[in-house]
N, CA, C and O atoms as a GROMACS GRO file, in nm:
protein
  436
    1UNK      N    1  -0.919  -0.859   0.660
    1UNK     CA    2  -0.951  -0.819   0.796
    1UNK      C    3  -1.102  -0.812   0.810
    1UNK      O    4  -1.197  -0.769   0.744
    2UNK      N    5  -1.089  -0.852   0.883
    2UNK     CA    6  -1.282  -0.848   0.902
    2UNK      C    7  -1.358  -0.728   0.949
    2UNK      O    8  -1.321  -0.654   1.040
    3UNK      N    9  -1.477  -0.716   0.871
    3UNK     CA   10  -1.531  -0.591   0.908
    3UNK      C   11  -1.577  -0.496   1.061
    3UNK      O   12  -1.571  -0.377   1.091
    4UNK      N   13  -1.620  -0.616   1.129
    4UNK     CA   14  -1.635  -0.545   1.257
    4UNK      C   15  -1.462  -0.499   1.307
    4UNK      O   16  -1.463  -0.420   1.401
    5UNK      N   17  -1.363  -0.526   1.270
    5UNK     CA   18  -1.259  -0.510   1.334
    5UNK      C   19  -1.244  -0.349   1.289
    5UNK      O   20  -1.237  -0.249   1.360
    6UNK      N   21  -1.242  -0.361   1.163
    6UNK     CA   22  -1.197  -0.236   1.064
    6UNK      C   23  -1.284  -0.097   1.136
    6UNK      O   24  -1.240   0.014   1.165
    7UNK      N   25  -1.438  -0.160   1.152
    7UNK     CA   26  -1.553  -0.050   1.223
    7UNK      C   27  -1.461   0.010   1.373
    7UNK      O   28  -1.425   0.127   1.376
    8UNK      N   29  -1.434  -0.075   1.476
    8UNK     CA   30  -1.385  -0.055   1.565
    8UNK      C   31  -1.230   0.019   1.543
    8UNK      O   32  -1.189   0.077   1.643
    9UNK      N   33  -1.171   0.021   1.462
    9UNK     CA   34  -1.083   0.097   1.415
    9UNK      C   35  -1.067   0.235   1.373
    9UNK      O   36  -0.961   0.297   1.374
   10UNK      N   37  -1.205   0.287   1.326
   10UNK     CA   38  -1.280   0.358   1.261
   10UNK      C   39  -1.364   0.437   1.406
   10UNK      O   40  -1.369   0.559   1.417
   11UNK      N   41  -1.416   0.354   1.496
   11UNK     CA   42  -1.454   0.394   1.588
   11UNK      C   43  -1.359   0.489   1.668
   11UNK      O   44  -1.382   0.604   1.706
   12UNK      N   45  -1.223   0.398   1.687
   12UNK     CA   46  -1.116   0.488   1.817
   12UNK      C   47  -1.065   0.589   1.740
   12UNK      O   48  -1.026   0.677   1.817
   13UNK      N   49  -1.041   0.628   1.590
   13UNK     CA   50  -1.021   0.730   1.509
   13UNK      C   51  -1.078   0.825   1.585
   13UNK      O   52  -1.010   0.903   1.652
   14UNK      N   53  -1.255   0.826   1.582
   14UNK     CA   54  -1.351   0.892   1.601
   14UNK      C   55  -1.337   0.983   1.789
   14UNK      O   56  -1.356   1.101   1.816
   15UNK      N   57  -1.300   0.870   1.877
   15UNK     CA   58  -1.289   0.955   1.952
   15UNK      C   59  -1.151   1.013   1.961
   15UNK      O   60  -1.150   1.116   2.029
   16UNK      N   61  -1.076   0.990   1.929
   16UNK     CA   62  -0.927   1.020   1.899
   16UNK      C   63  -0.933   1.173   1.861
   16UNK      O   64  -0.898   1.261   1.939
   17UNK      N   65  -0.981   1.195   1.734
   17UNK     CA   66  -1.090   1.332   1.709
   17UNK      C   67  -1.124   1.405   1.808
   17UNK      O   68  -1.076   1.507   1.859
   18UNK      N   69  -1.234   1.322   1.835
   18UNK     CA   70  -1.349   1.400   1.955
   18UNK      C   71  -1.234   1.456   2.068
   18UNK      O   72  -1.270   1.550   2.138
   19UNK      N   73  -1.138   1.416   2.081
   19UNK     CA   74  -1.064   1.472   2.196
   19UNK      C   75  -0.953   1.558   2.191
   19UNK      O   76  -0.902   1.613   2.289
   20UNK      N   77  -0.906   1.573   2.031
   20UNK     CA   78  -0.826   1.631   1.993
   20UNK      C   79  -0.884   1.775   1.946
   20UNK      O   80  -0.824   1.870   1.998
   21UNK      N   81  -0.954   1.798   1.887
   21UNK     CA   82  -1.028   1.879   1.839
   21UNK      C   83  -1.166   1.901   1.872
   21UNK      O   84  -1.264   1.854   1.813
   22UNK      N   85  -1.162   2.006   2.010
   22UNK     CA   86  -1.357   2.060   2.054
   22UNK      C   87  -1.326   2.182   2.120
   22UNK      O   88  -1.229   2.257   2.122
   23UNK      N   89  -1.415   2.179   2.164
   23UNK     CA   90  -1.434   2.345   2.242
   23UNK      C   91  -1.304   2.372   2.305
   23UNK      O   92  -1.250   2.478   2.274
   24UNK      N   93  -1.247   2.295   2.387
   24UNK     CA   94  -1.147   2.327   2.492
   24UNK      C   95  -0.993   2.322   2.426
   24UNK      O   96  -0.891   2.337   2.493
   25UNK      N   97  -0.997   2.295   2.278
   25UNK     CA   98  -0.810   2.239   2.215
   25UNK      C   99  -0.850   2.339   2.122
   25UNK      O  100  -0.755   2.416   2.105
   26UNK      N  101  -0.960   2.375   2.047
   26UNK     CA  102  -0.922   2.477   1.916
   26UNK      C  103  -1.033   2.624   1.967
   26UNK      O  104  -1.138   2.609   2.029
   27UNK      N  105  -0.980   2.745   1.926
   27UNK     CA  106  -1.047   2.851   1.920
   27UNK      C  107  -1.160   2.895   1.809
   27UNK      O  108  -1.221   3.002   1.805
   28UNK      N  109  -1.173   2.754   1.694
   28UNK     CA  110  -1.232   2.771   1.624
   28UNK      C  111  -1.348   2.704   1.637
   28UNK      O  112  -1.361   2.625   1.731
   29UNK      N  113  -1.480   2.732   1.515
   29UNK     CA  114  -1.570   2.647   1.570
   29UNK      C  115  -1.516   2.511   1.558
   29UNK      O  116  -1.415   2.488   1.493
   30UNK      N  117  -1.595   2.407   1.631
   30UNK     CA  118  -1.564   2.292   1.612
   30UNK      C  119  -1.685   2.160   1.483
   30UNK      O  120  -1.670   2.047   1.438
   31UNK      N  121  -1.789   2.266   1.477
   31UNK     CA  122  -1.892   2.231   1.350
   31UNK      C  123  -1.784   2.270   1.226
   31UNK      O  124  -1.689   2.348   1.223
   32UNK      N  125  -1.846   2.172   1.118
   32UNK     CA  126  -1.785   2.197   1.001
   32UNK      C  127  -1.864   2.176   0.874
   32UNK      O  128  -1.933   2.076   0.853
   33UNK      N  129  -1.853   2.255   0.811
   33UNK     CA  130  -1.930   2.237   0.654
   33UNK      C  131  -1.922   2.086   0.613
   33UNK      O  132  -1.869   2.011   0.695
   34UNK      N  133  -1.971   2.029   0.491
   34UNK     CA  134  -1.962   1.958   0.413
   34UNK      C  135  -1.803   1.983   0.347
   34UNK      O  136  -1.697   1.922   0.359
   35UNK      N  137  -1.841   2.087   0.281
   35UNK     CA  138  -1.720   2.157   0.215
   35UNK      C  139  -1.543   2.148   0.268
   35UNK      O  140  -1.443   2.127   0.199
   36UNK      N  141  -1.556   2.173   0.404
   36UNK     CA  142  -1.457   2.192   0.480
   36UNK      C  143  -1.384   2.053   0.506
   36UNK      O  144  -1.264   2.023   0.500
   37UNK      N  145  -1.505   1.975   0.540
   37UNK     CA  146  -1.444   1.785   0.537
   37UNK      C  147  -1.378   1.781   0.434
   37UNK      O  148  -1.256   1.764   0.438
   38UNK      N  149  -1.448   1.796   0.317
   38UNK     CA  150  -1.354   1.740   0.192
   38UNK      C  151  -1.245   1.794   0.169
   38UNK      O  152  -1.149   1.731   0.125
   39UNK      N  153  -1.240   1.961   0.203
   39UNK     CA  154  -1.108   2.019   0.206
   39UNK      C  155  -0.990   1.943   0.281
   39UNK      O  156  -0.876   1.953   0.237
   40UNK      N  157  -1.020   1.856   0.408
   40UNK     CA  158  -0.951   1.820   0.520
   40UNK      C  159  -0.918   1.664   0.485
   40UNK      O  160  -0.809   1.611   0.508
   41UNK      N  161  -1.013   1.612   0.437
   41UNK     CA  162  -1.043   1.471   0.292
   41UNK      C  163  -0.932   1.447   0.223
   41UNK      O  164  -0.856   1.351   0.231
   42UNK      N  165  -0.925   1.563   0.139
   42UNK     CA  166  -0.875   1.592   0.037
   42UNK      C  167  -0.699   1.630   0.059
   42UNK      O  168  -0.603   1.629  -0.018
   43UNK      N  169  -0.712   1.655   0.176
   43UNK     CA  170  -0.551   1.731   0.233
   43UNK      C  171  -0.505   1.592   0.255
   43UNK      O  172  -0.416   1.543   0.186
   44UNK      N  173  -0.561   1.534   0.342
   44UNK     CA  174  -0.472   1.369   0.350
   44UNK      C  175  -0.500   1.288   0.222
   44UNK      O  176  -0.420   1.200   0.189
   45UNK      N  177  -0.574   1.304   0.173
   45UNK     CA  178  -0.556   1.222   0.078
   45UNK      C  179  -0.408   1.221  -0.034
   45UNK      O  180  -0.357   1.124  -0.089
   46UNK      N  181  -0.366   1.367  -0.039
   46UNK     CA  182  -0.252   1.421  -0.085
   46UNK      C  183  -0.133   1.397  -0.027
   46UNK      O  184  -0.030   1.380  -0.092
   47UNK      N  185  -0.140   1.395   0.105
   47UNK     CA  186  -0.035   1.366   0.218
   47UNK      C  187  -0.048   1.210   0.194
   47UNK      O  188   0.072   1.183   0.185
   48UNK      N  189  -0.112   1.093   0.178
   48UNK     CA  190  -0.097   0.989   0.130
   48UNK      C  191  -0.028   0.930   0.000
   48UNK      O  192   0.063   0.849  -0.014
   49UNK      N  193  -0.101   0.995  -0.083
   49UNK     CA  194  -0.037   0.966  -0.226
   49UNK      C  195   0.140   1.012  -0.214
   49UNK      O  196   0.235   0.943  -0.251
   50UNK      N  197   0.144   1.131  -0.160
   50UNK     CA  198   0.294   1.203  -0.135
   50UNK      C  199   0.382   1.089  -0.078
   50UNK      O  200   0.493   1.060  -0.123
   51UNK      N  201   0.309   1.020   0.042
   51UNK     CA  202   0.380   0.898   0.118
   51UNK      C  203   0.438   0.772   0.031
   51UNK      O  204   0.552   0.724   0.026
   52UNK      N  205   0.317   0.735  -0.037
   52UNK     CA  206   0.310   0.625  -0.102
   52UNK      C  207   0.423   0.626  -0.203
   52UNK      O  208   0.500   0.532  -0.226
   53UNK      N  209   0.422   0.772  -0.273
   53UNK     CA  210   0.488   0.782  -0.373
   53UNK      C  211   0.675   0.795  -0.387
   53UNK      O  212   0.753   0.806  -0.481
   54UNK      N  213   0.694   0.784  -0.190
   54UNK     CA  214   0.824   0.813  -0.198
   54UNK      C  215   0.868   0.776  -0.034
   54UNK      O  216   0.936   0.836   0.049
   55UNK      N  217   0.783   0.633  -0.033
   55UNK     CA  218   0.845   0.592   0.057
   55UNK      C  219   0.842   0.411   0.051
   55UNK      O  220   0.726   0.374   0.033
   56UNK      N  221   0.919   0.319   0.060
   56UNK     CA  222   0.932   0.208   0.041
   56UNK      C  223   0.872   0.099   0.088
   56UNK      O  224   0.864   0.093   0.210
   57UNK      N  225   0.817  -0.007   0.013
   57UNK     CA  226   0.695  -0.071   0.117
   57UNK      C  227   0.772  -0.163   0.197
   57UNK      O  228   0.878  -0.196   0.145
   58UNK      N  229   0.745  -0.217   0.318
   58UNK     CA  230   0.606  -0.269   0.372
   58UNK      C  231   0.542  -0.093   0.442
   58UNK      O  232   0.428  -0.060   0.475
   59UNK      N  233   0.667  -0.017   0.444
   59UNK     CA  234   0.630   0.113   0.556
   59UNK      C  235   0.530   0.182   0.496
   59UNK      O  236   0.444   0.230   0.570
   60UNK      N  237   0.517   0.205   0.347
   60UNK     CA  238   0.418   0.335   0.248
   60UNK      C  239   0.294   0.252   0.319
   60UNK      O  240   0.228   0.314   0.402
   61UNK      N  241   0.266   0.136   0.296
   61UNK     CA  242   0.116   0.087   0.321
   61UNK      C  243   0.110   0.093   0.450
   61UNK      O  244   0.017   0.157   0.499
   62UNK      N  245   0.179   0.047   0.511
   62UNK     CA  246   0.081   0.108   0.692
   62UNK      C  247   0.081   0.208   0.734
   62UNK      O  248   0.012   0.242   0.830
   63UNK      N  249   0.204   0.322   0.632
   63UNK     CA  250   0.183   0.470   0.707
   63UNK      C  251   0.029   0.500   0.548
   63UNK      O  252  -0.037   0.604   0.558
   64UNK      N  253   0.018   0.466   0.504
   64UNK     CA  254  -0.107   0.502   0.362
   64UNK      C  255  -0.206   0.451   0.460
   64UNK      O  256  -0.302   0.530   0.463
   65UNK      N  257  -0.222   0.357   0.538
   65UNK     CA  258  -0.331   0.261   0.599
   65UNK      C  259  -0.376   0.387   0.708
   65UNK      O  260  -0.489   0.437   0.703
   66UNK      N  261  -0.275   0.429   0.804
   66UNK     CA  262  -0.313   0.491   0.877
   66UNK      C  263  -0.396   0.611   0.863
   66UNK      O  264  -0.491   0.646   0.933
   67UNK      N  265  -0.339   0.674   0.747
   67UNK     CA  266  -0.404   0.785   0.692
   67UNK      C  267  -0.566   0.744   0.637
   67UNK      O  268  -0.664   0.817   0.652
   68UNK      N  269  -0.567   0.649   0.590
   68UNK     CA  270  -0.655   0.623   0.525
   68UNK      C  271  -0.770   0.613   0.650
   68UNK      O  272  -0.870   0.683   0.637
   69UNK      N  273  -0.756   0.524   0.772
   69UNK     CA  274  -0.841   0.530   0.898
   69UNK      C  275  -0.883   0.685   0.912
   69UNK      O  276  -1.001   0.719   0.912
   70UNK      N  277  -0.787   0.766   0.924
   70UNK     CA  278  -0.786   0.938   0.961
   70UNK      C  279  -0.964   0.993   0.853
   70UNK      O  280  -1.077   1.028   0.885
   71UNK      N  281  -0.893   0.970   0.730
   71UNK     CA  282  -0.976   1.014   0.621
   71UNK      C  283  -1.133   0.905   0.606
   71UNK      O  284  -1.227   0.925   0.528
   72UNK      N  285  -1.123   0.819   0.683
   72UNK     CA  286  -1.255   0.718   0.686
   72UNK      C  287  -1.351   0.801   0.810
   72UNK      O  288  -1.468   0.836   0.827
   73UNK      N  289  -1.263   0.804   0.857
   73UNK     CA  290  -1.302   0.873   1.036
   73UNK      C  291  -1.381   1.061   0.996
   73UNK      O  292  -1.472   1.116   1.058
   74UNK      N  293  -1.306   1.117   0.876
   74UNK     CA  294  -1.331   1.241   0.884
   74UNK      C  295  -1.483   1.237   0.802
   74UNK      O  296  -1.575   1.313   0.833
   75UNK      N  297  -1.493   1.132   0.689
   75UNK     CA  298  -1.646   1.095   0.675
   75UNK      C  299  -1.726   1.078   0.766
   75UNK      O  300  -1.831   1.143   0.765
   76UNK      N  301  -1.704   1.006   0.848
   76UNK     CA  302  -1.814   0.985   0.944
   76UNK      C  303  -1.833   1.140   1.043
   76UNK      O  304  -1.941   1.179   1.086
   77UNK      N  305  -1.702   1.209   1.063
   77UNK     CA  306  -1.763   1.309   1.153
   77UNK      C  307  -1.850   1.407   1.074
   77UNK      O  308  -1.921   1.496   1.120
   78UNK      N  309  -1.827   1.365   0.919
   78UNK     CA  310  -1.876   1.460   0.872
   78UNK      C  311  -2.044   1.474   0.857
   78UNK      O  312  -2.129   1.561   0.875
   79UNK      N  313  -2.034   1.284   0.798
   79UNK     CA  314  -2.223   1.286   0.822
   79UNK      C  315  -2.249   1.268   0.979
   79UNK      O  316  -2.364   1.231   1.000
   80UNK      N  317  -2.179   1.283   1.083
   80UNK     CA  318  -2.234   1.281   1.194
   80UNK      C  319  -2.323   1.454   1.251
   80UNK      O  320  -2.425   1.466   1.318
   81UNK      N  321  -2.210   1.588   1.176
   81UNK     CA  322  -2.234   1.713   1.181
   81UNK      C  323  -2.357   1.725   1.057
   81UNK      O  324  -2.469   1.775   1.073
   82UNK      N  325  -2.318   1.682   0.968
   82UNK     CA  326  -2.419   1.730   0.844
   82UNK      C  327  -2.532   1.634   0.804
   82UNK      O  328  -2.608   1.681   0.719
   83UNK      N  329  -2.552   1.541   0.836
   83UNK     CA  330  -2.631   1.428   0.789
   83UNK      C  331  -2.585   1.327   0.716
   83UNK      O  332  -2.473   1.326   0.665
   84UNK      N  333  -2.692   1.214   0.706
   84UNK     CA  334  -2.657   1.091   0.621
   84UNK      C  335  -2.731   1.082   0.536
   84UNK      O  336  -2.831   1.145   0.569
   85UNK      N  337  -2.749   1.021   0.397
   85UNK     CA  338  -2.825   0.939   0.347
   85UNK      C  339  -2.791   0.778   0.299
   85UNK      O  340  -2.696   0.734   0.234
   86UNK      N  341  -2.904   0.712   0.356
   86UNK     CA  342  -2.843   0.568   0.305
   86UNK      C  343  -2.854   0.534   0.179
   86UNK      O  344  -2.895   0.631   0.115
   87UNK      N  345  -2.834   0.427   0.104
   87UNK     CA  346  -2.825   0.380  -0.036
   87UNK      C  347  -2.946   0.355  -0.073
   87UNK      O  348  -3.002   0.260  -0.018
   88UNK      N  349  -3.013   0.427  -0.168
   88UNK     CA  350  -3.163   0.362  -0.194
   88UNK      C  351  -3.169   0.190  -0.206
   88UNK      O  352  -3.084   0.114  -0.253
   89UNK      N  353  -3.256   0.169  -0.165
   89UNK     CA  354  -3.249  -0.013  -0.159
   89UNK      C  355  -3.286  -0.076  -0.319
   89UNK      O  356  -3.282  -0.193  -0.358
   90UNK      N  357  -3.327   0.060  -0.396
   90UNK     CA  358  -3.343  -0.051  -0.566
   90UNK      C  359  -3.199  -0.061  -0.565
   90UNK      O  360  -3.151  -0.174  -0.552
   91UNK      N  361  -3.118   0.041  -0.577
   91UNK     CA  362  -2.975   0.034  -0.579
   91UNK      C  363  -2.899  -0.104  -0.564
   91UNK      O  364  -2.816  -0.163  -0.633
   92UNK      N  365  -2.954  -0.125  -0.463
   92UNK     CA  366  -2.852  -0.251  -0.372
   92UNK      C  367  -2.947  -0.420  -0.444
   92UNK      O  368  -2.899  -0.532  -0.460
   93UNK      N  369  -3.096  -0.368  -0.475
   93UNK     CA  370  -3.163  -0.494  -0.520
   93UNK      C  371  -3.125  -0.479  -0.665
   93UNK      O  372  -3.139  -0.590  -0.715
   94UNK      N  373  -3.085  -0.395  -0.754
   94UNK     CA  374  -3.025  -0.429  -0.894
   94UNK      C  375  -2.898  -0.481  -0.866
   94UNK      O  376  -2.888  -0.602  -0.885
   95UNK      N  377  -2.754  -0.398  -0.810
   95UNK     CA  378  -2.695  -0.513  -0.836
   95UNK      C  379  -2.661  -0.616  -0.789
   95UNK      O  380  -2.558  -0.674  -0.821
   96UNK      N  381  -2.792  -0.677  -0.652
   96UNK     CA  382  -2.783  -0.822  -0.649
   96UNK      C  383  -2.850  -0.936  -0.756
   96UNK      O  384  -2.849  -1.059  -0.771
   97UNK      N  385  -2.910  -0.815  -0.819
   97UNK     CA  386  -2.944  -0.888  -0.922
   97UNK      C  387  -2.894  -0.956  -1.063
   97UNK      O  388  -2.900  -1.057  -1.134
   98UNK      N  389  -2.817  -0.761  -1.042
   98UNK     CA  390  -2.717  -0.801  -1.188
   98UNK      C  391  -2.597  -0.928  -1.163
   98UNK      O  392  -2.563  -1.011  -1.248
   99UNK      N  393  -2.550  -0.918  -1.035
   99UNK     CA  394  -2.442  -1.053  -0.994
   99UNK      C  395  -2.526  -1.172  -0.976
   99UNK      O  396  -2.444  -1.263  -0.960
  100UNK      N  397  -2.644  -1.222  -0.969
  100UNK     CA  398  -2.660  -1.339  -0.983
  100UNK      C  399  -2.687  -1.363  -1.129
  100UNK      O  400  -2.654  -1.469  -1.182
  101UNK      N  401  -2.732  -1.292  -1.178
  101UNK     CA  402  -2.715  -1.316  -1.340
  101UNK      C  403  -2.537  -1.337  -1.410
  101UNK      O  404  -2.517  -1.420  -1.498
  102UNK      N  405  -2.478  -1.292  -1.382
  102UNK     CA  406  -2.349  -1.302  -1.387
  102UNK      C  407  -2.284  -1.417  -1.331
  102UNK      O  408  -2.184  -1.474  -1.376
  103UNK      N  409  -2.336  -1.441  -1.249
  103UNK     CA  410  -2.271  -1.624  -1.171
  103UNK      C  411  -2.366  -1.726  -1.226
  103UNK      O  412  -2.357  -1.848  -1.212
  104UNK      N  413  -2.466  -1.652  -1.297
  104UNK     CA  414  -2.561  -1.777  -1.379
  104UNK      C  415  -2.437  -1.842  -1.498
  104UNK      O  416  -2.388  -1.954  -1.517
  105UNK      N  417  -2.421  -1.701  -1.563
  105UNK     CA  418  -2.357  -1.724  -1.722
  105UNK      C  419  -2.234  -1.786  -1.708
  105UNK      O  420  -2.197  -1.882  -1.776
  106UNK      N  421  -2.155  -1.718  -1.600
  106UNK     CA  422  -1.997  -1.812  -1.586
  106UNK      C  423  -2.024  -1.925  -1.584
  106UNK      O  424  -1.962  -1.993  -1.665
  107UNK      N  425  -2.147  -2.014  -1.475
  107UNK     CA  426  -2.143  -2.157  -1.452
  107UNK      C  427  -2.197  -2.201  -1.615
  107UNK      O  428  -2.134  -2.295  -1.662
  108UNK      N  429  -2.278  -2.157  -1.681
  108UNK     CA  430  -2.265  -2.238  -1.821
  108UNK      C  431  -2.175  -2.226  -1.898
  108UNK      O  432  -2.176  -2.291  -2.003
  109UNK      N  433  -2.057  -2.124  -1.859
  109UNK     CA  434  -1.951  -2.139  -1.925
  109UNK      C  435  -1.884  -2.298  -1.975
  109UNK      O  436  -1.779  -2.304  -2.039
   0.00000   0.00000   0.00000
């Protein structure tokens, strides 16, 4: 599936959220820790594996898929409340480095 599709997927999660949970649907705050995401992370992630583990495919993977959007979506609200940091860029320039060295050696295979 192609990435802009998956983003836009990820996107309607997001307001899906935003409308389910704010000032006017919960009595609680609607800011959340770091901590609290992963607690909420961590809860579907369990409720997935639980699915996967006892329900028959093609259904485990699109009800696992769905969840999985939920739990992609709760990252982003999370660095949206708490911040981001991006990937340091040596990061990303080693291992483009280390993979072209690696597609060197296969081709003299």
């Amino acid at each position: 599936m192609d990435r802009k599709i998956v983003y836009e997927h990820i996107d309607t999660e997001r307001v899906y959220q935003a409308a389910r949970w704010n000032e006017r649907t919960t009595d609680t705050e609607v800011l959340h820790s770091v901590t609290e995401f992963l607690v909420y992370i961590q809860d579907y992630t369990n409720e997935a594996l639980h699915l996967v583990t006892r329900t028959a495919e093609p259904k485990a993977k699109e009800e696992a898929l769905h969840i999985v959007r939920k739990i992609t979506a709760l990252g982003v609200a999370c660095m949206e409340q708490n911040g981001s940091f991006p990937r340091p860029q040596s990061e990303i320039e080693f291992h483009n480095i280390l993979n072209n060295a690696i597609e060197s050696v296969q081709m003299l295979k």
